[in-house]
NUNUNU-838045 format. One record per residue: residue number from 1; chain; x, y, z of N, C-alpha, C in turn. Coordinates in nm, 3 decimals, decimal comma. Example, Ala and Ser with C-alpha at 12.3 -4.5 7.8 and 13.67 -1.06 7.14 Angstrom:
BEGIN
<node k="1" c="A" n_px="1,319" n_py="-0,569" n_pz="0,780" ca_px="1,230" ca_py="-0,450" ca_pz="0,780" c_px="1,320" c_py="-0,330" c_pz="0,780"/>
<node k="2" c="A" n_px="1,285" n_py="-0,225" n_pz="0,708" ca_px="1,367" ca_py="-0,106" ca_pz="0,714" c_px="1,290" c_py="0,003" c_pz="0,787"/>
% end
This chain:
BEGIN
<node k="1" c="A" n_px="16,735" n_py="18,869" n_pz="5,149" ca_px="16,774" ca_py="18,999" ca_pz="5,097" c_px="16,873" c_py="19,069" c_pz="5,191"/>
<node k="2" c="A" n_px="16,823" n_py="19,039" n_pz="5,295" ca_px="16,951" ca_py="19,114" ca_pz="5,391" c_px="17,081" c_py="19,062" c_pz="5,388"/>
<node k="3" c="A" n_px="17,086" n_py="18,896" n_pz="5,347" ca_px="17,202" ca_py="18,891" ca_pz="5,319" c_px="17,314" c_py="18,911" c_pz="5,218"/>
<node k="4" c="A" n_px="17,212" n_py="18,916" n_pz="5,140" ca_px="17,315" ca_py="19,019" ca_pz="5,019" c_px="17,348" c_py="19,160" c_pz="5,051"/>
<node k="5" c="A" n_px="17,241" n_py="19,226" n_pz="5,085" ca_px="17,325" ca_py="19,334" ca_pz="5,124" c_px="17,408" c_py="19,368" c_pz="5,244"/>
<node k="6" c="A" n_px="17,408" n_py="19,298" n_pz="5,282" ca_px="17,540" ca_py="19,211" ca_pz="5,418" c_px="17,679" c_py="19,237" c_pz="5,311"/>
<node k="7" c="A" n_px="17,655" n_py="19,113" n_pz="5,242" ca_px="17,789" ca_py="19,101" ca_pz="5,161" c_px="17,829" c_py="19,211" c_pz="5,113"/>
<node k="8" c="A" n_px="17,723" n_py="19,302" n_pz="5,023" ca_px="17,774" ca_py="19,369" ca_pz="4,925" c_px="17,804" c_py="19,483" c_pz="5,024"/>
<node k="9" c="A" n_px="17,801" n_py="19,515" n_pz="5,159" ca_px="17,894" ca_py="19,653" ca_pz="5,218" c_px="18,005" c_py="19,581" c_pz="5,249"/>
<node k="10" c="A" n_px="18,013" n_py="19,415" n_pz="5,287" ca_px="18,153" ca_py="19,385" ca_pz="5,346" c_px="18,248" c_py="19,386" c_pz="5,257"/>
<node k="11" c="A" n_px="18,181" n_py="19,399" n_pz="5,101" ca_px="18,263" ca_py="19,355" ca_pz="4,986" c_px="18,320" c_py="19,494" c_pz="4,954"/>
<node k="12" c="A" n_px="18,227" n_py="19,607" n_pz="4,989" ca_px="18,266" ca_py="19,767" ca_pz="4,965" c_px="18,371" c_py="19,824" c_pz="5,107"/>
<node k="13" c="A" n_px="18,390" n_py="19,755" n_pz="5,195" ca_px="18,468" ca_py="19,800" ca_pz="5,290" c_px="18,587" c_py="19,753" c_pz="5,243"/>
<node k="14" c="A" n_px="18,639" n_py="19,611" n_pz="5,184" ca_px="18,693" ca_py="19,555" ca_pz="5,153" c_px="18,763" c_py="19,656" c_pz="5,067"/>
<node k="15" c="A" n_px="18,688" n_py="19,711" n_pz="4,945" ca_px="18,729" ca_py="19,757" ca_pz="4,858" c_px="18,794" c_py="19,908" c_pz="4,850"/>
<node k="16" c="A" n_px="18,741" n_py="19,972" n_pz="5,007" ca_px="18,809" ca_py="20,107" ca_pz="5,019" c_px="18,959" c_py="20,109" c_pz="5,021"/>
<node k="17" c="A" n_px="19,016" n_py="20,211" n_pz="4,961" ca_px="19,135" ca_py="20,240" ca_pz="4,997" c_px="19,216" c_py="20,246" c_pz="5,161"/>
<node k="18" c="A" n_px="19,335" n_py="20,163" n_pz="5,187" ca_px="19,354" ca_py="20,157" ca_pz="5,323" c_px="19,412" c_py="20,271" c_pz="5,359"/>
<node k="19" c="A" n_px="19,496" n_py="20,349" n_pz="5,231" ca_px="19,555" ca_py="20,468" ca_pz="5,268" c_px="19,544" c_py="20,598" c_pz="5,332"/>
<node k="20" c="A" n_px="19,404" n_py="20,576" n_pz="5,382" ca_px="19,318" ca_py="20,663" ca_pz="5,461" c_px="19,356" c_py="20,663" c_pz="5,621"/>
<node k="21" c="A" n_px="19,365" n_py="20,534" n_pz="5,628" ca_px="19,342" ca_py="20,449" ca_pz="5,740" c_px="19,570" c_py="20,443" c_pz="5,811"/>
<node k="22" c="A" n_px="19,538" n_py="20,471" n_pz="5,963" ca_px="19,679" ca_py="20,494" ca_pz="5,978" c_px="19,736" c_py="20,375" c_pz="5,980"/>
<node k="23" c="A" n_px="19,853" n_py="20,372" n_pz="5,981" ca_px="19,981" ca_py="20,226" ca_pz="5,882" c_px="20,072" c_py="20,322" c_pz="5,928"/>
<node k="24" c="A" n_px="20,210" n_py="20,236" n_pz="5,922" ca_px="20,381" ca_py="20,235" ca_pz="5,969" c_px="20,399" c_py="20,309" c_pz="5,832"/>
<node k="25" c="A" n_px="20,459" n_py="20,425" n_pz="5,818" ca_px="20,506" ca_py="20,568" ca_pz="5,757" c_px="20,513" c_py="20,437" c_pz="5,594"/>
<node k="26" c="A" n_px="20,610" n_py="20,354" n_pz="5,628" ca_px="20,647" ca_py="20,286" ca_pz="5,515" c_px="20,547" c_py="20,233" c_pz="5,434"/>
<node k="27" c="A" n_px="20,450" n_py="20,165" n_pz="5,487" ca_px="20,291" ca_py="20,125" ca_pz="5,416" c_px="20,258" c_py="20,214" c_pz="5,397"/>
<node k="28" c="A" n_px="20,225" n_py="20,320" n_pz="5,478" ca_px="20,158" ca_py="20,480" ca_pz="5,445" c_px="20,152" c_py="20,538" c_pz="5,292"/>
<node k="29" c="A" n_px="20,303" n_py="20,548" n_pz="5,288" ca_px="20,388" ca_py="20,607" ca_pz="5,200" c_px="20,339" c_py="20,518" c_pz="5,068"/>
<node k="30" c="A" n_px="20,339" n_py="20,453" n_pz="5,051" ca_px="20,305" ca_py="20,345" ca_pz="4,940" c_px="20,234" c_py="20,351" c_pz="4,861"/>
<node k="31" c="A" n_px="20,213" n_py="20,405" n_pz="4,763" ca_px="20,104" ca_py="20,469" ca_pz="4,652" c_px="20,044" c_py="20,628" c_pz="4,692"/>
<node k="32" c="A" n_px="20,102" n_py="20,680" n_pz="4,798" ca_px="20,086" ca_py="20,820" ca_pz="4,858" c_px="20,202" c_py="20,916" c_pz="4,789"/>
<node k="33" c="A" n_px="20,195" n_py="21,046" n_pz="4,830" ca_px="20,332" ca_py="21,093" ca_pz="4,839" c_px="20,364" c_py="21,169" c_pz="4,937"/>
<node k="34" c="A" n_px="20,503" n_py="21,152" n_pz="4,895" ca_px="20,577" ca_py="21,185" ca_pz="5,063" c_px="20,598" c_py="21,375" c_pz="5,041"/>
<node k="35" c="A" n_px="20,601" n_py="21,478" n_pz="5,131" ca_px="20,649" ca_py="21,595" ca_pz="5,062" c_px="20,701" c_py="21,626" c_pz="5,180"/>
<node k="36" c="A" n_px="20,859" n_py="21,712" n_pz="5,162" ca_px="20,936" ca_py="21,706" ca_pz="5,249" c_px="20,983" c_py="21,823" c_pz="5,200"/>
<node k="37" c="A" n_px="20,982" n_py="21,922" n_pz="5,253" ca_px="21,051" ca_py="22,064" ca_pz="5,238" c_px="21,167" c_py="22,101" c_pz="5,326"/>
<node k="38" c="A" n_px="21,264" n_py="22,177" n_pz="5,226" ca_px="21,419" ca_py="22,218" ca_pz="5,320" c_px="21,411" c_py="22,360" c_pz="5,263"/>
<node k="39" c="A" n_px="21,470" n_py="22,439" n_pz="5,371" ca_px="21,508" ca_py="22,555" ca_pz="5,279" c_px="21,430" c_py="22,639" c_pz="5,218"/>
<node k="40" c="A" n_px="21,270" n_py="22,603" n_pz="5,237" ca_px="21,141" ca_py="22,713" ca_pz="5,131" c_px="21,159" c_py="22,603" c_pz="5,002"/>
<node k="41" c="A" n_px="21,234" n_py="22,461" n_pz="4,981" ca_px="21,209" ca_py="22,411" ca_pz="4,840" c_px="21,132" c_py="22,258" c_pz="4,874"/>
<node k="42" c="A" n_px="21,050" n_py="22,238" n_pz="4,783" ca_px="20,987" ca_py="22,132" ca_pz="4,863" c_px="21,005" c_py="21,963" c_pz="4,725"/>
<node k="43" c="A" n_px="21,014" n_py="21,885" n_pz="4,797" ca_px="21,067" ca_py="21,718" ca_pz="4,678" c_px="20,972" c_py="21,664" c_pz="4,742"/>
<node k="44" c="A" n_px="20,884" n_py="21,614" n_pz="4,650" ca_px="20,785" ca_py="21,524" ca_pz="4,668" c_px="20,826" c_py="21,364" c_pz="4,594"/>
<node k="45" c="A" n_px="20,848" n_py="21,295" n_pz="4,681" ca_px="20,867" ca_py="21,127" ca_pz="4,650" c_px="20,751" c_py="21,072" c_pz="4,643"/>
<node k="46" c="A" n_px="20,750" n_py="21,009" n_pz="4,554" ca_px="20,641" ca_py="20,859" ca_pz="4,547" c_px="20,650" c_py="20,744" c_pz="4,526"/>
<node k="47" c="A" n_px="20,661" n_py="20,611" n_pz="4,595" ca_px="20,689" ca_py="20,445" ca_pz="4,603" c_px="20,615" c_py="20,393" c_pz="4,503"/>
<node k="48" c="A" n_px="20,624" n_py="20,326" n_pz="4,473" ca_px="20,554" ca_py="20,193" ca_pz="4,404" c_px="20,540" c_py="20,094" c_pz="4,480"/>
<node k="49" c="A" n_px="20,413" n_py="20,018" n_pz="4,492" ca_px="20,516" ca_py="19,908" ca_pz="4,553" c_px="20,544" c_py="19,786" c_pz="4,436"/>
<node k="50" c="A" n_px="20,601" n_py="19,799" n_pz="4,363" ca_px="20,675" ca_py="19,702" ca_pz="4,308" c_px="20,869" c_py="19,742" c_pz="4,298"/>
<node k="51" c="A" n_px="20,847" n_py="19,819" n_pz="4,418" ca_px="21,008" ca_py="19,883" ca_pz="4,419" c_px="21,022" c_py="20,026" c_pz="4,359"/>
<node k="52" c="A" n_px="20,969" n_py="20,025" n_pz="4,268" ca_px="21,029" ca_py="20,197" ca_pz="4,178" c_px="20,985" c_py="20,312" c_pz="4,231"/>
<node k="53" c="A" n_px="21,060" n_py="20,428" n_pz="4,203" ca_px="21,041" ca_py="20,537" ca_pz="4,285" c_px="21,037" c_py="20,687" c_pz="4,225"/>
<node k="54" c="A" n_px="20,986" n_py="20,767" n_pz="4,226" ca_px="20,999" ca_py="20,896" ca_pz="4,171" c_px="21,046" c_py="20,975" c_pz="4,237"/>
<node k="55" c="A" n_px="21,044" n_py="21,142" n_pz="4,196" ca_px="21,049" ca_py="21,228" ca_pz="4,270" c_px="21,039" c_py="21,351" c_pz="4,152"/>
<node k="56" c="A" n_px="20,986" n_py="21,485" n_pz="4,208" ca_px="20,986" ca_py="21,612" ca_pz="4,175" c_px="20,994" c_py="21,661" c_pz="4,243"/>
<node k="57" c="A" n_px="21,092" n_py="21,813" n_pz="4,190" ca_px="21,080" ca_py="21,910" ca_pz="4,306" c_px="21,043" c_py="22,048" c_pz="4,289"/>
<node k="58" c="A" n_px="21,074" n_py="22,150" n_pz="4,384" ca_px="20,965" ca_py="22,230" ca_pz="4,363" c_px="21,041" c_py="22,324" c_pz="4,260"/>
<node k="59" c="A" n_px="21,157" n_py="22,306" n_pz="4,211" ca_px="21,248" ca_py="22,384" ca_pz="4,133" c_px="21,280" c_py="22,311" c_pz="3,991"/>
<node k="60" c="A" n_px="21,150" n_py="22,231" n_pz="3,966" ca_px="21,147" ca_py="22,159" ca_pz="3,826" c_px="21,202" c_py="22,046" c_pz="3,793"/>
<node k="61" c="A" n_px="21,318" n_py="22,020" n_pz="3,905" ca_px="21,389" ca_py="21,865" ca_pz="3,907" c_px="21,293" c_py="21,772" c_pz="3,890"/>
<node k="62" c="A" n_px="21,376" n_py="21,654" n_pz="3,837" ca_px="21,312" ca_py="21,526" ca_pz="3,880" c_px="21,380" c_py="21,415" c_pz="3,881"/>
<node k="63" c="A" n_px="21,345" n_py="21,283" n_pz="3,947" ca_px="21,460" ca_py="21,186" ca_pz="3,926" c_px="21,345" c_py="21,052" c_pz="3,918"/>
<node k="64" c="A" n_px="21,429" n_py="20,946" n_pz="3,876" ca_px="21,328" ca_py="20,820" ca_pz="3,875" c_px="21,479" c_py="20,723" c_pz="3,965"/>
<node k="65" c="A" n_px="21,402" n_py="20,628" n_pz="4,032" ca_px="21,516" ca_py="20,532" ca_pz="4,098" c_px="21,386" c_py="20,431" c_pz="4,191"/>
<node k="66" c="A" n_px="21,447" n_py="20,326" n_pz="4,280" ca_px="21,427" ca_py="20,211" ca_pz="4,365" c_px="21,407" c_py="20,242" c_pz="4,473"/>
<node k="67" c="A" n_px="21,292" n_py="20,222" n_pz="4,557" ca_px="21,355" ca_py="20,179" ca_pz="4,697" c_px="21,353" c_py="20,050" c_pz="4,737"/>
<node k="68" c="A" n_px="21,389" n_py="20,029" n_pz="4,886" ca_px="21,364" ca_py="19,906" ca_pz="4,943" c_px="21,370" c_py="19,962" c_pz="5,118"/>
<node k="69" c="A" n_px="21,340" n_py="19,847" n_pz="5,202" ca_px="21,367" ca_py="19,857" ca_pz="5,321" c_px="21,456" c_py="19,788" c_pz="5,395"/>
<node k="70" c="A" n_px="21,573" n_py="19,828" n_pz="5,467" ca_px="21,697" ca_py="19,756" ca_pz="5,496" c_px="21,703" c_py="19,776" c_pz="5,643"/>
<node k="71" c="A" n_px="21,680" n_py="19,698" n_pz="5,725" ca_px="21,680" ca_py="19,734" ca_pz="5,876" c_px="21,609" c_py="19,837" c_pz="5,928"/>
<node k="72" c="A" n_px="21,502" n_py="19,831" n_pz="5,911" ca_px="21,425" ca_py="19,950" ca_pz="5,916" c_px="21,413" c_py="20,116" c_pz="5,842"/>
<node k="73" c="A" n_px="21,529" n_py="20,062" n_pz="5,792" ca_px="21,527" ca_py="20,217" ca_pz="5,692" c_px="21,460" c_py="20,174" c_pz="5,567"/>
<node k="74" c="A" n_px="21,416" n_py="20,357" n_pz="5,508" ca_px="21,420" ca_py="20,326" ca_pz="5,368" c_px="21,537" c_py="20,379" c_pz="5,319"/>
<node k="75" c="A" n_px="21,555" n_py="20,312" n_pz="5,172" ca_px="21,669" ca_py="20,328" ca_pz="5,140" c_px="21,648" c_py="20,389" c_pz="4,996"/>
<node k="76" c="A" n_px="21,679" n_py="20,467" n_pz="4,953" ca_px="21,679" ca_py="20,499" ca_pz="4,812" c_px="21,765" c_py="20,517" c_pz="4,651"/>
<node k="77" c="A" n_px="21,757" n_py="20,496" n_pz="4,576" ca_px="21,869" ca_py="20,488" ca_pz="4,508" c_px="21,817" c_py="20,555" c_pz="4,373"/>
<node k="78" c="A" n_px="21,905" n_py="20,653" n_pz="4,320" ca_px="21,825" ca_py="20,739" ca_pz="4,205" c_px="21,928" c_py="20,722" c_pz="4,080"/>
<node k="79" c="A" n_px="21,827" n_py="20,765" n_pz="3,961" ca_px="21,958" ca_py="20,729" ca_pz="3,870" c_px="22,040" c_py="20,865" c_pz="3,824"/>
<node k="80" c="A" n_px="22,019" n_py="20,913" n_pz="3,899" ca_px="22,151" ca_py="21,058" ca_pz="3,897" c_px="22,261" c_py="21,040" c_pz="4,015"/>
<node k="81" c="A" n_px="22,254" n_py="20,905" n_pz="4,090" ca_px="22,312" ca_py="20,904" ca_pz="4,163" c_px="22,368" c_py="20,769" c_pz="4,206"/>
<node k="82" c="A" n_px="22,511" n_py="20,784" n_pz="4,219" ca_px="22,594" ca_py="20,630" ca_pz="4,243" c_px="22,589" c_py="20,561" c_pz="4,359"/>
<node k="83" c="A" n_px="22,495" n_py="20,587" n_pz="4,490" ca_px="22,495" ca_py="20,547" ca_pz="4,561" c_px="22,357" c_py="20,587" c_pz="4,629"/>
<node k="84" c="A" n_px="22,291" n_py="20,462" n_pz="4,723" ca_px="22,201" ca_py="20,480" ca_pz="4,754" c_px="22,159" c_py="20,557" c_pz="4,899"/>
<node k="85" c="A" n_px="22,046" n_py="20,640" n_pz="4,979" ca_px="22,054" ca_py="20,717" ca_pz="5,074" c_px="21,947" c_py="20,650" c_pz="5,153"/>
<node k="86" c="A" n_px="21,992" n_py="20,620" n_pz="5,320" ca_px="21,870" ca_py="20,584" ca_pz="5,384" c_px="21,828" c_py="20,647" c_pz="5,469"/>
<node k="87" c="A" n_px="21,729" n_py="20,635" n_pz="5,470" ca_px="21,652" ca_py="20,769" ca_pz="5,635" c_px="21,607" c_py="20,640" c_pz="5,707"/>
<node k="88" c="A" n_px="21,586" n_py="20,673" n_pz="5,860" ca_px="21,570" ca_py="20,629" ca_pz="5,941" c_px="21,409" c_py="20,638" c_pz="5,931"/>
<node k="89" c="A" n_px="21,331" n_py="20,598" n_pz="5,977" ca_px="21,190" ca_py="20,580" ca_pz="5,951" c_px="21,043" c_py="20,562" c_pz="6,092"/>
<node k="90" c="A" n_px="20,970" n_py="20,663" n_pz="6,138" ca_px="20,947" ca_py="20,649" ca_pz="6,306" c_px="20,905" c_py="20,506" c_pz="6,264"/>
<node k="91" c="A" n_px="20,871" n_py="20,472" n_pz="6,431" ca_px="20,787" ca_py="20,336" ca_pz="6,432" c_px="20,647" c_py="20,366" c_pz="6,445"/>
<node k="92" c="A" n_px="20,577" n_py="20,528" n_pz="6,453" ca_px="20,454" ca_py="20,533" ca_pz="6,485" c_px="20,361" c_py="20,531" c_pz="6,330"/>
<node k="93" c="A" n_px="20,257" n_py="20,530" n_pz="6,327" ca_px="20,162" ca_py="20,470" ca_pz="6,255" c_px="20,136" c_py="20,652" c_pz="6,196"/>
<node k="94" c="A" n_px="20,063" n_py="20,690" n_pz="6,034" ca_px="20,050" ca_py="20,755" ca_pz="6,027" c_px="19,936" c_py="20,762" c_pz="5,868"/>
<node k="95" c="A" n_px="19,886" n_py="20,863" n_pz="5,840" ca_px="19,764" ca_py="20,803" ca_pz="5,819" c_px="19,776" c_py="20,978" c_pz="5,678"/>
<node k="96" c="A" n_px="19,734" n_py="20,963" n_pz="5,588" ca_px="19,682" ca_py="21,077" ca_pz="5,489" c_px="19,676" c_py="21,177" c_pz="5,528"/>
<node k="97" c="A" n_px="19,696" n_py="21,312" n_pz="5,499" ca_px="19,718" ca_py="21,389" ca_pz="5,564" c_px="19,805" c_py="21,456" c_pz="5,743"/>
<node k="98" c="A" n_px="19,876" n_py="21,376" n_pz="5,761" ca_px="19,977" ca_py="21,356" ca_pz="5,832" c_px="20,087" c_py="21,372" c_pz="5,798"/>
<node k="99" c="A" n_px="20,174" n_py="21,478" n_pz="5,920" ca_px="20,307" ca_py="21,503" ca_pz="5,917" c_px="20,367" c_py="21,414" c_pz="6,004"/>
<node k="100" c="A" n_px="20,527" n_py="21,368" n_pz="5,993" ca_px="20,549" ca_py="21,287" ca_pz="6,089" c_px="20,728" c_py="21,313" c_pz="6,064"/>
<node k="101" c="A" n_px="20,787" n_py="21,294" n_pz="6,134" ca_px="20,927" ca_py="21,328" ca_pz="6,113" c_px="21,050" c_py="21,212" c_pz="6,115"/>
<node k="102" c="A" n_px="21,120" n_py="21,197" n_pz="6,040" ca_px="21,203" ca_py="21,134" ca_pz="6,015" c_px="21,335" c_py="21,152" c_pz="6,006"/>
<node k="103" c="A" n_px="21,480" n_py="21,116" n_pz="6,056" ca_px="21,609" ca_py="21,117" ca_pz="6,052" c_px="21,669" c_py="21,099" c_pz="5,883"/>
<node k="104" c="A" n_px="21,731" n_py="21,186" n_pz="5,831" ca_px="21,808" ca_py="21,164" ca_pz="5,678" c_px="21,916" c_py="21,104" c_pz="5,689"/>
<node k="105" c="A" n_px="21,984" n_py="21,082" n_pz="5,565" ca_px="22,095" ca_py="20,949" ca_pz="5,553" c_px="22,226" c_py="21,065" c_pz="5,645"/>
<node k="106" c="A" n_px="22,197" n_py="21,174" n_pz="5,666" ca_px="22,312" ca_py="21,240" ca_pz="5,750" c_px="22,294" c_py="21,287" c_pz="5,871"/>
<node k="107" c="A" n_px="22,200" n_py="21,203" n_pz="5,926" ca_px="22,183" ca_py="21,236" ca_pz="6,072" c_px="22,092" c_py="21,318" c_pz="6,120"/>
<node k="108" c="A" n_px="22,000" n_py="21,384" n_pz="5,990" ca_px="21,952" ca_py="21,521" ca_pz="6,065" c_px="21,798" c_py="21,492" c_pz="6,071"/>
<node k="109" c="A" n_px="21,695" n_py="21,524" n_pz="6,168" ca_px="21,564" ca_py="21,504" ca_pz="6,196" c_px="21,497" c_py="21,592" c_pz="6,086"/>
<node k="110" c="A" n_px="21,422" n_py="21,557" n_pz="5,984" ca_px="21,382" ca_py="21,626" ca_pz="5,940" c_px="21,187" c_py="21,571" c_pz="5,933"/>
<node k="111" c="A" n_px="21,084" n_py="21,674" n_pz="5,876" ca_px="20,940" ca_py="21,674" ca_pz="5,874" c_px="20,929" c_py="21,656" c_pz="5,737"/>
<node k="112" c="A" n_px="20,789" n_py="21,558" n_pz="5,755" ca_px="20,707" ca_py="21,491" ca_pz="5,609" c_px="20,595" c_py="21,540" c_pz="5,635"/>
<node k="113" c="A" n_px="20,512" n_py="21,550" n_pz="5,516" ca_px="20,376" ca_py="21,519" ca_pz="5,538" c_px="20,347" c_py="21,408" c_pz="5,447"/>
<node k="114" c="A" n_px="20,246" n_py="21,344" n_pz="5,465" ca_px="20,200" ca_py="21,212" ca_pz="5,390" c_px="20,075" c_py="21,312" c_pz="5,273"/>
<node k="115" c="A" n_px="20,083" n_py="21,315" n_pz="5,169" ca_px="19,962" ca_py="21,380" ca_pz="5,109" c_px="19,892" c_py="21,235" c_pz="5,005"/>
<node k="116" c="A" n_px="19,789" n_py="21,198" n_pz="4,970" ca_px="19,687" ca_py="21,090" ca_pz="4,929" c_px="19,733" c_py="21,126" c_pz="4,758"/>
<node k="117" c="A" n_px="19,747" n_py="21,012" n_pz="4,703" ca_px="19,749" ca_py="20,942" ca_pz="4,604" c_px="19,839" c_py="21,017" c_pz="4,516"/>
<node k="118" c="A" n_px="19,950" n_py="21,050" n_pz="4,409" ca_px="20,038" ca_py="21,057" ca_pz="4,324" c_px="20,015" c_py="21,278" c_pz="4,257"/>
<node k="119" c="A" n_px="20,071" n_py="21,317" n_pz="4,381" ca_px="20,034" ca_py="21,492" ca_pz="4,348" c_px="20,127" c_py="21,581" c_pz="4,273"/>
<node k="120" c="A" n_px="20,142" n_py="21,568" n_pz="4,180" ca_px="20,205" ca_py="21,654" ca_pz="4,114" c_px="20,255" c_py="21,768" c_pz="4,144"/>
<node k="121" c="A" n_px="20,370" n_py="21,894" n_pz="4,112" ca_px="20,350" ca_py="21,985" ca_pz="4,107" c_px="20,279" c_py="22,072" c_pz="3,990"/>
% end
């Protein structure tokens, strides 16, 4: 008997969500969403991982597009837009509820927070 219930917590640890648990911004990010405010307006991104990508913002926008990872960046590509944008991406590990800061496709350092699973406005 004990060994079943052996299995059946290793099989329930197994089964928790890792997104809890801290990971490289890019795994993080991955069925999470990203929310990144400029200005008092805030765009919340969300990955897939089968590549596809969203976004809303806090002024009713929205866009659908791709990412990928290209030398350590992510890279993004939307369909309102002819060309794709990459941010630079830390190397430190970061975990649900976590802010962490990242470089934009124009050089400038900007702050994320990681918020858990697909949040709407």
């Amino acid at each position: 008997m004990k060994h079943i219930l052996l299995s059946g917590a290793a099989v329930l640890a197994i089964a928790i969500p890792t997104s809890f648990a801290a990971a490289s911004v890019l795994d993080a990010a991955i069925g999470n969403t990203v929310s990144v405010s400029i200005d008092n307006a805030e765009t919340r991104y969300y990955l897939n991982d089968n590549g596809s990508a969203a976004l809303a913002t806090s002024a009713g926008g929205a866009d659908v597009g791709t990412w990928k990872e290209v030398d350590g960046k992510l890279c993004l590509s939307w369909q309102s837009s002819n060309e794709a944008t990459c941010a630079t991406l830390p190397t430190e590990s970061v975990g649900v509820g976590q802010s962490f800061t990242f470089v934009d496709s124009e050089g400038v350092e900007r702050s994320a927070t990681l918020l858990e699973g697909k949040v709407p406005f």
